[in-house]
mmCIF file as gemmi writes it, N, C-alpha and C atoms, coordinates in Angstrom:
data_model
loop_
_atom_site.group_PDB
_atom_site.id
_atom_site.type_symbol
_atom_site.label_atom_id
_atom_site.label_alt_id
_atom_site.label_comp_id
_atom_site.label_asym_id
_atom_site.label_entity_id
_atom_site.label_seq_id
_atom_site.pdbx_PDB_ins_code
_atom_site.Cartn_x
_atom_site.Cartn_y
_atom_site.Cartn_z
_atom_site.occupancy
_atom_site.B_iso_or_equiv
_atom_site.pdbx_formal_charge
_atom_site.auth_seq_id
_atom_site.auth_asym_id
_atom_site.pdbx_PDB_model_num
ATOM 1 N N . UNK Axp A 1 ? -127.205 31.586 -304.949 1 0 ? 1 A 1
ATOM 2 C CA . UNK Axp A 1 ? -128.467 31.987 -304.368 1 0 ? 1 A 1
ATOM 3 C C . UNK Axp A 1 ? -128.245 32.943 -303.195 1 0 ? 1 A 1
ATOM 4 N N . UNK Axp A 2 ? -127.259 32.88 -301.99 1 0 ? 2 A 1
ATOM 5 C CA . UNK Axp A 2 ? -126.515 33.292 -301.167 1 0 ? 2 A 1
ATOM 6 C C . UNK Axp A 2 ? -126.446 34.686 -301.502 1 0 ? 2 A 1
ATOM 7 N N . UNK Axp A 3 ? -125.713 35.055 -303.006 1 0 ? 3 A 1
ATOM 8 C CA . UNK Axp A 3 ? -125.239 36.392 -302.978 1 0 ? 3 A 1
ATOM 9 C C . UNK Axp A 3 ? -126.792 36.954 -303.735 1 0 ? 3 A 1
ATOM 10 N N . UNK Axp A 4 ? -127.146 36.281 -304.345 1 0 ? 4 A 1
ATOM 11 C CA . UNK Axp A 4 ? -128.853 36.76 -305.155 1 0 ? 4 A 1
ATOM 12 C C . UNK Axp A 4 ? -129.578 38.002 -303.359 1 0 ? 4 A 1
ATOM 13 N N . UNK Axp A 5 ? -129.516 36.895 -302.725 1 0 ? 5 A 1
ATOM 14 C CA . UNK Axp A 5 ? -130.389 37.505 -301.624 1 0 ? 5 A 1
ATOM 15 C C . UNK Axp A 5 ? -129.528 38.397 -300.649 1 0 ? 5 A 1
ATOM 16 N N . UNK Axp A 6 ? -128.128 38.553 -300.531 1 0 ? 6 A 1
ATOM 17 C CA . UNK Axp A 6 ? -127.266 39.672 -300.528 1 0 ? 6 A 1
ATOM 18 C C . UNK Axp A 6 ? -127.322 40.669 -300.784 1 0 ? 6 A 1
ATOM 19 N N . UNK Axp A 7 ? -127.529 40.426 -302.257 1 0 ? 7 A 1
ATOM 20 C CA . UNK Axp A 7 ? -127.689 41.728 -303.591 1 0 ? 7 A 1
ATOM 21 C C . UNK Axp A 7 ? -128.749 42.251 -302.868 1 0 ? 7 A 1
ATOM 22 N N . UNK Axp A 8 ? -129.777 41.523 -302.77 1 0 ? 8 A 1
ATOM 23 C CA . UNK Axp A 8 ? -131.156 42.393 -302.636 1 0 ? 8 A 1
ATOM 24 C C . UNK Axp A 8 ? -131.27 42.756 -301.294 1 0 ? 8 A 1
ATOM 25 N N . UNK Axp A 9 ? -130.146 42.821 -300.256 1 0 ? 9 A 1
ATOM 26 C CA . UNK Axp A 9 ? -130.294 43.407 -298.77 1 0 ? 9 A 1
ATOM 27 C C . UNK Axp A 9 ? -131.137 42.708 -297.915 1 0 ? 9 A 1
ATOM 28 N N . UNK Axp A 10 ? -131.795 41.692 -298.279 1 0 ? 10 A 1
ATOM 29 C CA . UNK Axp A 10 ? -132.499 40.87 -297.273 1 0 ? 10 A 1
ATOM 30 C C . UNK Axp A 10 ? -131.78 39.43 -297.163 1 0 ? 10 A 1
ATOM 31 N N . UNK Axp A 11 ? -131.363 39.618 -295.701 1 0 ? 11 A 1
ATOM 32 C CA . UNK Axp A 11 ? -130.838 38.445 -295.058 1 0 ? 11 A 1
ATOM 33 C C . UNK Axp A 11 ? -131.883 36.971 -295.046 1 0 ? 11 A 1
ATOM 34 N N . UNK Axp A 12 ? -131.091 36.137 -294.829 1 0 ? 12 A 1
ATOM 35 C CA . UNK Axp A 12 ? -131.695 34.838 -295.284 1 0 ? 12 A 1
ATOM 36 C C . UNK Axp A 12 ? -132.858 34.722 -293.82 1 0 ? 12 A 1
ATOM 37 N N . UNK Axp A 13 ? -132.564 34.741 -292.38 1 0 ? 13 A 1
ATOM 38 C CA . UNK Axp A 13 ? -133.398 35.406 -291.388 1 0 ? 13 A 1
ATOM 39 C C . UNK Axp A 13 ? -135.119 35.809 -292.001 1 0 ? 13 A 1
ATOM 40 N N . UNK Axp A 14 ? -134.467 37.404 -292.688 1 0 ? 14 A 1
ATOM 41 C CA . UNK Axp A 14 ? -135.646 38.187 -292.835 1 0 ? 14 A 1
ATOM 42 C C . UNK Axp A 14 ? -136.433 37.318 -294.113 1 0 ? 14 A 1
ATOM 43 N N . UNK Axp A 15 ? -135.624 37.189 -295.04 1 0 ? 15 A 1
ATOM 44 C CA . UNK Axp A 15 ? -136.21 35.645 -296.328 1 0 ? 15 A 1
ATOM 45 C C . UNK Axp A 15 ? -136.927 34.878 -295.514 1 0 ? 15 A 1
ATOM 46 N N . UNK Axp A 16 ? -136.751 34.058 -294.257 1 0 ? 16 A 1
ATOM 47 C CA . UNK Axp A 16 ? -137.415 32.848 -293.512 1 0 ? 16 A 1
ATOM 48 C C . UNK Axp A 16 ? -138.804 33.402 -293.074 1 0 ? 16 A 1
ATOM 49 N N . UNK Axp A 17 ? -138.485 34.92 -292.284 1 0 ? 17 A 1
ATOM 50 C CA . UNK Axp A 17 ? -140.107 35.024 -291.854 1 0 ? 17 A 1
ATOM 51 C C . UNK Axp A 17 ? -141.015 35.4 -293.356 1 0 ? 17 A 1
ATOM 52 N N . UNK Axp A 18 ? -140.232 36.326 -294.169 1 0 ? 18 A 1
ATOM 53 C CA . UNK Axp A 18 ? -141.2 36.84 -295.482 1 0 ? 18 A 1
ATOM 54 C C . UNK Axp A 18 ? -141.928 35.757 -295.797 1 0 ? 18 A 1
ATOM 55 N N . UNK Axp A 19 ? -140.994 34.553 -295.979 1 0 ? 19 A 1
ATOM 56 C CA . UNK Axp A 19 ? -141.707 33.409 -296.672 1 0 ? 19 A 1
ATOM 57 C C . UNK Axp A 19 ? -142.869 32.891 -296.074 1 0 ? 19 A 1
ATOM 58 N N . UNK Axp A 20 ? -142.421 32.641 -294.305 1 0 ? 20 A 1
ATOM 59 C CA . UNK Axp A 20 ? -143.373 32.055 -293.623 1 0 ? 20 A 1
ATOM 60 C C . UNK Axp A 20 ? -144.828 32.634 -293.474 1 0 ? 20 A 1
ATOM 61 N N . UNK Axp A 21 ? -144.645 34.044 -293.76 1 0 ? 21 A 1
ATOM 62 C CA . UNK Axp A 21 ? -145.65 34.785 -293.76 1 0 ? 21 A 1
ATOM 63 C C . UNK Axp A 21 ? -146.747 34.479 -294.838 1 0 ? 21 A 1
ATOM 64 N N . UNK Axp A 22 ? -146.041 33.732 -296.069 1 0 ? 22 A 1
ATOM 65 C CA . UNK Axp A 22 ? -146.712 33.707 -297.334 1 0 ? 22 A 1
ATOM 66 C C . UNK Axp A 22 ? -147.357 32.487 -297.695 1 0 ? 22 A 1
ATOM 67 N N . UNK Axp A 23 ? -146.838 31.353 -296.838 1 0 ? 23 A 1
ATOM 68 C CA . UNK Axp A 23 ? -147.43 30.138 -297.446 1 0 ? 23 A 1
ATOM 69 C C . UNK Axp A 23 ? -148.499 29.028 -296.625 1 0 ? 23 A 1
ATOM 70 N N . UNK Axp A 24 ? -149.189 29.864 -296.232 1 0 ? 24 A 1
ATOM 71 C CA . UNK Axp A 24 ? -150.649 29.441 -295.643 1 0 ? 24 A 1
ATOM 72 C C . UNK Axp A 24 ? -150.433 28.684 -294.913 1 0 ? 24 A 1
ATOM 73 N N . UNK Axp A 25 ? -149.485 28.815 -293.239 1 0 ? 25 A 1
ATOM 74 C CA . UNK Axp A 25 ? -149.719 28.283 -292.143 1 0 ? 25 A 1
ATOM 75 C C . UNK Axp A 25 ? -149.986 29.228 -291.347 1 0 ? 25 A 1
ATOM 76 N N . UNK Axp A 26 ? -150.823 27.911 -290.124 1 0 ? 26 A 1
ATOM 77 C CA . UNK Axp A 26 ? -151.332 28.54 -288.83 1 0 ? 26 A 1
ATOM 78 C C . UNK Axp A 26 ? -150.624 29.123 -287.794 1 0 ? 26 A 1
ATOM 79 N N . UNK Axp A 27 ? -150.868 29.791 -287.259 1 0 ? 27 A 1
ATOM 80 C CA . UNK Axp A 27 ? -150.269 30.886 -286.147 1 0 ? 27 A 1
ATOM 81 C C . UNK Axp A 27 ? -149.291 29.839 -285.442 1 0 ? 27 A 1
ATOM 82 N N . UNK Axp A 28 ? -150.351 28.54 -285.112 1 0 ? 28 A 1
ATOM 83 C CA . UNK Axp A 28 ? -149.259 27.3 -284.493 1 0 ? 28 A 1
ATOM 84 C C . UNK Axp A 28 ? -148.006 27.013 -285.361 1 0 ? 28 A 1
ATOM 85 N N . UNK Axp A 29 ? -148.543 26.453 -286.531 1 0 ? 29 A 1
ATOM 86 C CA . UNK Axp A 29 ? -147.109 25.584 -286.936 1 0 ? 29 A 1
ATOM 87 C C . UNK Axp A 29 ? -146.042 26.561 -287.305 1 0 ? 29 A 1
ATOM 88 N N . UNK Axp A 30 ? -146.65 27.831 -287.314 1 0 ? 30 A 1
ATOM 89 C CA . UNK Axp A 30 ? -145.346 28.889 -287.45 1 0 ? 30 A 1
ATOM 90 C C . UNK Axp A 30 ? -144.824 29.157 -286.444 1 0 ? 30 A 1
ATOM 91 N N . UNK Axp A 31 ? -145.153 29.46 -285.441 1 0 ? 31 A 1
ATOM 92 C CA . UNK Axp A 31 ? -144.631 28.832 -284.112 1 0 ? 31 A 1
ATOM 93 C C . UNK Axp A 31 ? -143.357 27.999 -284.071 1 0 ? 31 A 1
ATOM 94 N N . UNK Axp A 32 ? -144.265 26.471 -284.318 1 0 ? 32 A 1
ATOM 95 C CA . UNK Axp A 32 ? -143.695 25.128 -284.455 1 0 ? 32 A 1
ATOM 96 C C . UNK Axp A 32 ? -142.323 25.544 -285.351 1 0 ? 32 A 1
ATOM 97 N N . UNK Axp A 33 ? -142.83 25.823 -286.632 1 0 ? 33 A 1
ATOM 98 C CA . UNK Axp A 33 ? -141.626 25.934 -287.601 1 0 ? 33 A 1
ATOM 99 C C . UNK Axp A 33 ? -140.347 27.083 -286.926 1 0 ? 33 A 1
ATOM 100 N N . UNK Axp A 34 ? -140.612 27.998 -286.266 1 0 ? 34 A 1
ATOM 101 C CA . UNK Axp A 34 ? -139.965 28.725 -285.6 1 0 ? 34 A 1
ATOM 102 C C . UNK Axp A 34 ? -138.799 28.182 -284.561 1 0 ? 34 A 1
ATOM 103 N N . UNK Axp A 35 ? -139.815 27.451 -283.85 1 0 ? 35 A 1
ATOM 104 C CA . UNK Axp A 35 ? -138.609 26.539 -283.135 1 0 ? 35 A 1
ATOM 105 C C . UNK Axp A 35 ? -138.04 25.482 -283.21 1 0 ? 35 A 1
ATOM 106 N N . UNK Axp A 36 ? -138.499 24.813 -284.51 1 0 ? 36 A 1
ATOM 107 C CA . UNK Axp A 36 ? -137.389 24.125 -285.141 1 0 ? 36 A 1
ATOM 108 C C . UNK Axp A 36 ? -136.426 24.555 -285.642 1 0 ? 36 A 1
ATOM 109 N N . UNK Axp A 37 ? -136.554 25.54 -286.127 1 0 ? 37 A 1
ATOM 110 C CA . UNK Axp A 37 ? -134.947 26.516 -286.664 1 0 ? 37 A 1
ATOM 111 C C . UNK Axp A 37 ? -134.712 26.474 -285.547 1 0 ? 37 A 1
ATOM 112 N N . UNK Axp A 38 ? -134.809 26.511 -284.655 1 0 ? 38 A 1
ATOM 113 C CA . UNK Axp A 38 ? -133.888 27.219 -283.48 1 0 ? 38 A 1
ATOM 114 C C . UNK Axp A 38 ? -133.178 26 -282.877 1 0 ? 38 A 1
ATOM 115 N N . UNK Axp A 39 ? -133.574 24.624 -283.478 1 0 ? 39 A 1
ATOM 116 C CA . UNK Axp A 39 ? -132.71 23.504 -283.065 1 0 ? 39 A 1
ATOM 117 C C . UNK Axp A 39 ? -133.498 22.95 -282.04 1 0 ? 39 A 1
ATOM 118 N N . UNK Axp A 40 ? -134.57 23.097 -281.677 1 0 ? 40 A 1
ATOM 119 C CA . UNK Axp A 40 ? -135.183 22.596 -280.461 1 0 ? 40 A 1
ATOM 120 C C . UNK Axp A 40 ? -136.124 21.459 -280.769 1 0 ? 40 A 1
ATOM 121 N N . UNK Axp A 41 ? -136.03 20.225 -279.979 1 0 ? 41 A 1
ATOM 122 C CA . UNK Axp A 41 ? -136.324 18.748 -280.034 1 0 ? 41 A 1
ATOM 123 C C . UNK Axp A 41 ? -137.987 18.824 -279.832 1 0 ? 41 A 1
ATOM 124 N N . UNK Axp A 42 ? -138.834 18.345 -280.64 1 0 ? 42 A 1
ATOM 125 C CA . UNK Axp A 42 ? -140.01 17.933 -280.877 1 0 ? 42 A 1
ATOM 126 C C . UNK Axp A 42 ? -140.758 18.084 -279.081 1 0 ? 42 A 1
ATOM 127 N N . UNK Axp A 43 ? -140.409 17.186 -278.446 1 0 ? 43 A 1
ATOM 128 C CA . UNK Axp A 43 ? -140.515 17.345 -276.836 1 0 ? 43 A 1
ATOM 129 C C . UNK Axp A 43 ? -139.725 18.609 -276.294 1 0 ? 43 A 1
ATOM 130 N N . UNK Axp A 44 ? -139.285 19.087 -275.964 1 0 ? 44 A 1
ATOM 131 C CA . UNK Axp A 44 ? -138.95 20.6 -275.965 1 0 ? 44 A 1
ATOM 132 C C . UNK Axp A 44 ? -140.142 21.493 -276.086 1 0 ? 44 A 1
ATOM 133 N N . UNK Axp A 45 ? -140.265 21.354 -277.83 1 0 ? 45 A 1
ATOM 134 C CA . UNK Axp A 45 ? -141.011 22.442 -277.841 1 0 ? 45 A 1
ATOM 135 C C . UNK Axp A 45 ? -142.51 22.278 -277.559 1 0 ? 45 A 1
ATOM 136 N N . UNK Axp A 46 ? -142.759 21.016 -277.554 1 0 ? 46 A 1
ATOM 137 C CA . UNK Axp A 46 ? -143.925 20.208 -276.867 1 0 ? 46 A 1
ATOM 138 C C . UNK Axp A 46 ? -144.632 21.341 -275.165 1 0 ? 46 A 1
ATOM 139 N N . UNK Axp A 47 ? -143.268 20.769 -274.453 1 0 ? 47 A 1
ATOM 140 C CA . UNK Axp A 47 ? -143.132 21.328 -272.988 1 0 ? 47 A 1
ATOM 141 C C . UNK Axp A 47 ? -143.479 22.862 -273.066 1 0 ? 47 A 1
ATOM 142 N N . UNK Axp A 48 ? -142.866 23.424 -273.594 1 0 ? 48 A 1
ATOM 143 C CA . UNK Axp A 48 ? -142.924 24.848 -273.938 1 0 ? 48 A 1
ATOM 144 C C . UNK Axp A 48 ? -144.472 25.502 -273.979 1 0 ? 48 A 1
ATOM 145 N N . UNK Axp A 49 ? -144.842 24.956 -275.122 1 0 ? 49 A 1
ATOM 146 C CA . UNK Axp A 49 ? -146.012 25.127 -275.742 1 0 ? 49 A 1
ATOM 147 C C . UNK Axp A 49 ? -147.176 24.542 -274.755 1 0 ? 49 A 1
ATOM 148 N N . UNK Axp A 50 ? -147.37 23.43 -274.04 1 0 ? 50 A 1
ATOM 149 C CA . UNK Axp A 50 ? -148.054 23.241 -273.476 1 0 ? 50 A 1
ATOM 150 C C . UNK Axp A 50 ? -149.103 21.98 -274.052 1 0 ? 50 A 1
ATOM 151 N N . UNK Axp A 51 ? -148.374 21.19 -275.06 1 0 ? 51 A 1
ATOM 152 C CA . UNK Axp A 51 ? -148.787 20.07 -276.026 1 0 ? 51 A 1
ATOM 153 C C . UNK Axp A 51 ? -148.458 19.126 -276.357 1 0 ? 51 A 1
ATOM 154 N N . UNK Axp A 52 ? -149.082 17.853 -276.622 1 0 ? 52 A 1
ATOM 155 C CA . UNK Axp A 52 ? -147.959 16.688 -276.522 1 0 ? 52 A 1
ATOM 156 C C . UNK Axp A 52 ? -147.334 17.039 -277.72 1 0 ? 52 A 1
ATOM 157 N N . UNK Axp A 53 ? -145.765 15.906 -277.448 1 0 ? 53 A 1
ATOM 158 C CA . UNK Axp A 53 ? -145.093 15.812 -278.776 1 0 ? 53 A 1
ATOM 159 C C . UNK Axp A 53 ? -145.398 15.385 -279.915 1 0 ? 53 A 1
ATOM 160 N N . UNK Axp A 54 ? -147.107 14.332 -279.77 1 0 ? 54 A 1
ATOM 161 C CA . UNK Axp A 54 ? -147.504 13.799 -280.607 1 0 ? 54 A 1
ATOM 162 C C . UNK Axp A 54 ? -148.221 15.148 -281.581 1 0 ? 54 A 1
ATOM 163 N N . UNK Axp A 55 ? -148.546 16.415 -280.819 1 0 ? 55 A 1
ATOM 164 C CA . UNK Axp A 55 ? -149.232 16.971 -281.58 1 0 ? 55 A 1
ATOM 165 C C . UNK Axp A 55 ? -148.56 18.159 -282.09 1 0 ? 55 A 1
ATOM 166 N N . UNK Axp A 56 ? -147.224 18.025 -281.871 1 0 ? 56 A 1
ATOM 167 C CA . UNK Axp A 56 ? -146.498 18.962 -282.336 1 0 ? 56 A 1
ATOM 168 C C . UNK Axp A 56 ? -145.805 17.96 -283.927 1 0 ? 56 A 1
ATOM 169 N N . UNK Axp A 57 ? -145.569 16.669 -283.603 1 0 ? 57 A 1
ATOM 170 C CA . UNK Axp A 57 ? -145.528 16.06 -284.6 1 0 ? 57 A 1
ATOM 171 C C . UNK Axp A 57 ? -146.316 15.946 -286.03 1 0 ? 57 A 1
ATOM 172 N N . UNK Axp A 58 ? -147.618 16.384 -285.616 1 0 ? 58 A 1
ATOM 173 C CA . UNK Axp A 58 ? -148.768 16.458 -286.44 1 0 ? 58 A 1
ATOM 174 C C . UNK Axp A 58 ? -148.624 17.852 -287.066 1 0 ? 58 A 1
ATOM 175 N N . UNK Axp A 59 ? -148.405 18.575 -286.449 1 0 ? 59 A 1
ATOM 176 C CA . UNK Axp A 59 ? -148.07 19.852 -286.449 1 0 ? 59 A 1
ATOM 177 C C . UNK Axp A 59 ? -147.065 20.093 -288.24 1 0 ? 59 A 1
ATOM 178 N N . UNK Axp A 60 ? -146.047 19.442 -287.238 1 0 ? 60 A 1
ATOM 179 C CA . UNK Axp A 60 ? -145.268 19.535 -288.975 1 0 ? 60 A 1
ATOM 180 C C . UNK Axp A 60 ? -145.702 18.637 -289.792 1 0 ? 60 A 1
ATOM 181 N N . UNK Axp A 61 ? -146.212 17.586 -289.505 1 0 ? 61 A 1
ATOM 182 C CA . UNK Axp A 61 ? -146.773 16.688 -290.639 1 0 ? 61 A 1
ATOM 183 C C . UNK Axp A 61 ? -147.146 17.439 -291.958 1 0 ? 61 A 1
ATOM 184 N N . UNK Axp A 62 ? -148.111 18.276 -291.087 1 0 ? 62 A 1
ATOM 185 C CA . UNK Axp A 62 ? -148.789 18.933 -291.893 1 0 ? 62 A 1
ATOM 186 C C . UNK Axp A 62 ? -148.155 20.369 -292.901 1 0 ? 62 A 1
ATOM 187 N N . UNK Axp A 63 ? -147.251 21.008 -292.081 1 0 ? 63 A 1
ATOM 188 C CA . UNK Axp A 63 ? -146.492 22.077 -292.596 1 0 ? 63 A 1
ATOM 189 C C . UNK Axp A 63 ? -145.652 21.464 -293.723 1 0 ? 63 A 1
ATOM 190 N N . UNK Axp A 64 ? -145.06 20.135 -293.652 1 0 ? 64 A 1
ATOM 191 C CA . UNK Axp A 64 ? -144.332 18.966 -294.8 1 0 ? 64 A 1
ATOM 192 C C . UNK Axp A 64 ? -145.12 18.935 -295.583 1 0 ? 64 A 1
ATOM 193 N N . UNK Axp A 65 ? -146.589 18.577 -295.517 1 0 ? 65 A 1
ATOM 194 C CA . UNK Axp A 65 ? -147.569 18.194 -296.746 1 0 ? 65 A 1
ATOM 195 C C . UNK Axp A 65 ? -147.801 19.555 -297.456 1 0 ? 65 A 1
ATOM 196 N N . UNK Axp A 66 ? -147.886 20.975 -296.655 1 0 ? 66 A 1
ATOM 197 C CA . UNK Axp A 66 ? -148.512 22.327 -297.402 1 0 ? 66 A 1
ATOM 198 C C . UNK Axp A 66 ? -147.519 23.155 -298.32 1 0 ? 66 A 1
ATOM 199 N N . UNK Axp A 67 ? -145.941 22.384 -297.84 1 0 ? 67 A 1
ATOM 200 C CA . UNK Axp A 67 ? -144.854 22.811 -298.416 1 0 ? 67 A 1
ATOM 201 C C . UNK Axp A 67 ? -144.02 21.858 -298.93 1 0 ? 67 A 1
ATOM 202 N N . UNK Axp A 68 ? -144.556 20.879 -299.762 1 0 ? 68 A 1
ATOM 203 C CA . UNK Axp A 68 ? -144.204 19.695 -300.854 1 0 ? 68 A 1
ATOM 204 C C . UNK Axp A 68 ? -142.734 19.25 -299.825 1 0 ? 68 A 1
ATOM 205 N N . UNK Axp A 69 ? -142.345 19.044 -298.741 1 0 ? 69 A 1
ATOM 206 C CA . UNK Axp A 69 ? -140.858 18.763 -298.426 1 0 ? 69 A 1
ATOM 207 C C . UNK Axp A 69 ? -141.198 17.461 -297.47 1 0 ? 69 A 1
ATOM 208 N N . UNK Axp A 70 ? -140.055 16.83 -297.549 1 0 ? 70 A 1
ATOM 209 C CA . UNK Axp A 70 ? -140.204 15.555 -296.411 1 0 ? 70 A 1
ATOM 210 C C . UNK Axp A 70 ? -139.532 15.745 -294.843 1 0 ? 70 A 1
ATOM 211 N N . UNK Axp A 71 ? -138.555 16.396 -294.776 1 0 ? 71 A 1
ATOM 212 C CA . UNK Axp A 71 ? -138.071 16.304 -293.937 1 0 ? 71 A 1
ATOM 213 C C . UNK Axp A 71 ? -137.667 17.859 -293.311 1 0 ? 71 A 1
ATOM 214 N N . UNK Axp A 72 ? -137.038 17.971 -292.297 1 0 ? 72 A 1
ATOM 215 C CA . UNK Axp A 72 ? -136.67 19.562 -291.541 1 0 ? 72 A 1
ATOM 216 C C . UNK Axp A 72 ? -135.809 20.087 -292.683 1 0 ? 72 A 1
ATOM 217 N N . UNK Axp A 73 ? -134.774 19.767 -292.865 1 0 ? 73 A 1
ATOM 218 C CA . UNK Axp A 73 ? -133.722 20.345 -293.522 1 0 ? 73 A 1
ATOM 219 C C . UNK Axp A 73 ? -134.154 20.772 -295.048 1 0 ? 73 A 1
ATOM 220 N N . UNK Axp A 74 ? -135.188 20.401 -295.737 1 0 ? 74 A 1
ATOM 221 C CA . UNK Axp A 74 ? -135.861 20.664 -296.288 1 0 ? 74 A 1
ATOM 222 C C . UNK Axp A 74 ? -136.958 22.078 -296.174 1 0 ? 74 A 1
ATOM 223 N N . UNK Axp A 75 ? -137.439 21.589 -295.233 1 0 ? 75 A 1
ATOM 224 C CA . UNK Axp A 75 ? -138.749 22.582 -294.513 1 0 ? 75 A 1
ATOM 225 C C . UNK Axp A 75 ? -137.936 24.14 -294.329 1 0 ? 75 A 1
ATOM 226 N N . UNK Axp A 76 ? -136.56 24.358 -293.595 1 0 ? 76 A 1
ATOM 227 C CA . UNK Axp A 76 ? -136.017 25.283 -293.364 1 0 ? 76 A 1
ATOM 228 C C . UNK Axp A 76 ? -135.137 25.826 -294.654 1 0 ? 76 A 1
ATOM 229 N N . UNK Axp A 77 ? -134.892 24.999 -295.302 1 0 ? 77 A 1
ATOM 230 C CA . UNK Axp A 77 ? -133.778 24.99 -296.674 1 0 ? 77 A 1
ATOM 231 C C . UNK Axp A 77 ? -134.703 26.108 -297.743 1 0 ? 77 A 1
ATOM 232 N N . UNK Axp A 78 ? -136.214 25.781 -297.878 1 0 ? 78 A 1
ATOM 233 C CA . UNK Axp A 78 ? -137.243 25.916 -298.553 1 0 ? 78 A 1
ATOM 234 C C . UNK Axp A 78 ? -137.648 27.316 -297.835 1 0 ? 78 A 1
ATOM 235 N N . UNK Axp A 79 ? -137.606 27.361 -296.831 1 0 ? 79 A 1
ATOM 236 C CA . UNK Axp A 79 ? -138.097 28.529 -295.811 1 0 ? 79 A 1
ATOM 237 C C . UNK Axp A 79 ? -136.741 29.735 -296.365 1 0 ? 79 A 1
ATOM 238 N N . UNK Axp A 80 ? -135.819 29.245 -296.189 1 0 ? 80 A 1
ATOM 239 C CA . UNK Axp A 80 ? -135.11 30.623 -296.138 1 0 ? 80 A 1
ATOM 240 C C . UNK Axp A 80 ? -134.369 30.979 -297.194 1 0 ? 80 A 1
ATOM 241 N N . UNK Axp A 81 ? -134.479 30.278 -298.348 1 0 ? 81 A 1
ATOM 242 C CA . UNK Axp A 81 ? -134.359 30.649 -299.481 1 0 ? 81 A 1
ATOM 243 C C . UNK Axp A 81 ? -135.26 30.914 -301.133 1 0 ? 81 A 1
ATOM 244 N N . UNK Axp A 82 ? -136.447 30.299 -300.72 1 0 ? 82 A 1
ATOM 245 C CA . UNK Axp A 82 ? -137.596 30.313 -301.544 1 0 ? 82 A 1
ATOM 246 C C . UNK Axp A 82 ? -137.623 31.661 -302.058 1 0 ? 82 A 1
ATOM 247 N N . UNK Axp A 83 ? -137.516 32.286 -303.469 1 0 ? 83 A 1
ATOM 248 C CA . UNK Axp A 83 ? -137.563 33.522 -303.417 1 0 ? 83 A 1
ATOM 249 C C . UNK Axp A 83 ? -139.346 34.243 -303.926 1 0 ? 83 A 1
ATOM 250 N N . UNK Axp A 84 ? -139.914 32.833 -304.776 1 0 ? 84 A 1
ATOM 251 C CA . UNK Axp A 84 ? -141.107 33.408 -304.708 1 0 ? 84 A 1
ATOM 252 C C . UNK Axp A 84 ? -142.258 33.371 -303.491 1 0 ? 84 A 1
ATOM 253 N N . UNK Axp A 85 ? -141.909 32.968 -302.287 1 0 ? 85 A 1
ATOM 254 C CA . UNK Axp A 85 ? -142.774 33.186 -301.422 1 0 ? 85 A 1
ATOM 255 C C . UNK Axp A 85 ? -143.8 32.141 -301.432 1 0 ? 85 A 1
């Protein structure tokens, strides 16, 4: 899959936003989903943002339910390699 998206000159990066762009989330949880790639803890990005952790939690709840996945490693796995968008 690695060299598929090689071949075609788009880095797995530029794959993550194309996708994110495509699968009907809000300005927030793309956000949200943003800084979970980046490794940053639920409270973190809570602080950041200006929101509890409870509602950043909700946050992906919901990005999990709109993109059939259970968990992060999933959510990002799905994000940056999905090739139909």
């Amino acid at each position: 899959m690695i060299r598929q998206l090689e071949a075609t000159g788009i880095s797995p990066s530029q794959r993550f936003e194309i996708n994110l762009g495509t699968v009907g989330l809000t300005a927030r949880e793309k956000d949200i989903v943003r800084q979970v790639r980046s490794g940053k803890t639920y409270k973190l990005i809570a602080d950041e943002l200006y929101i509890s952790e409870r509602t950043v939690s909700k946050h992906i709840q919901n990005v999990f339910e709109k993109l059939g996945v259970s968990n992060r490693v999933e959510l990002l796995n799905r994000l940056e390699i999905w090739e139909n968008g």
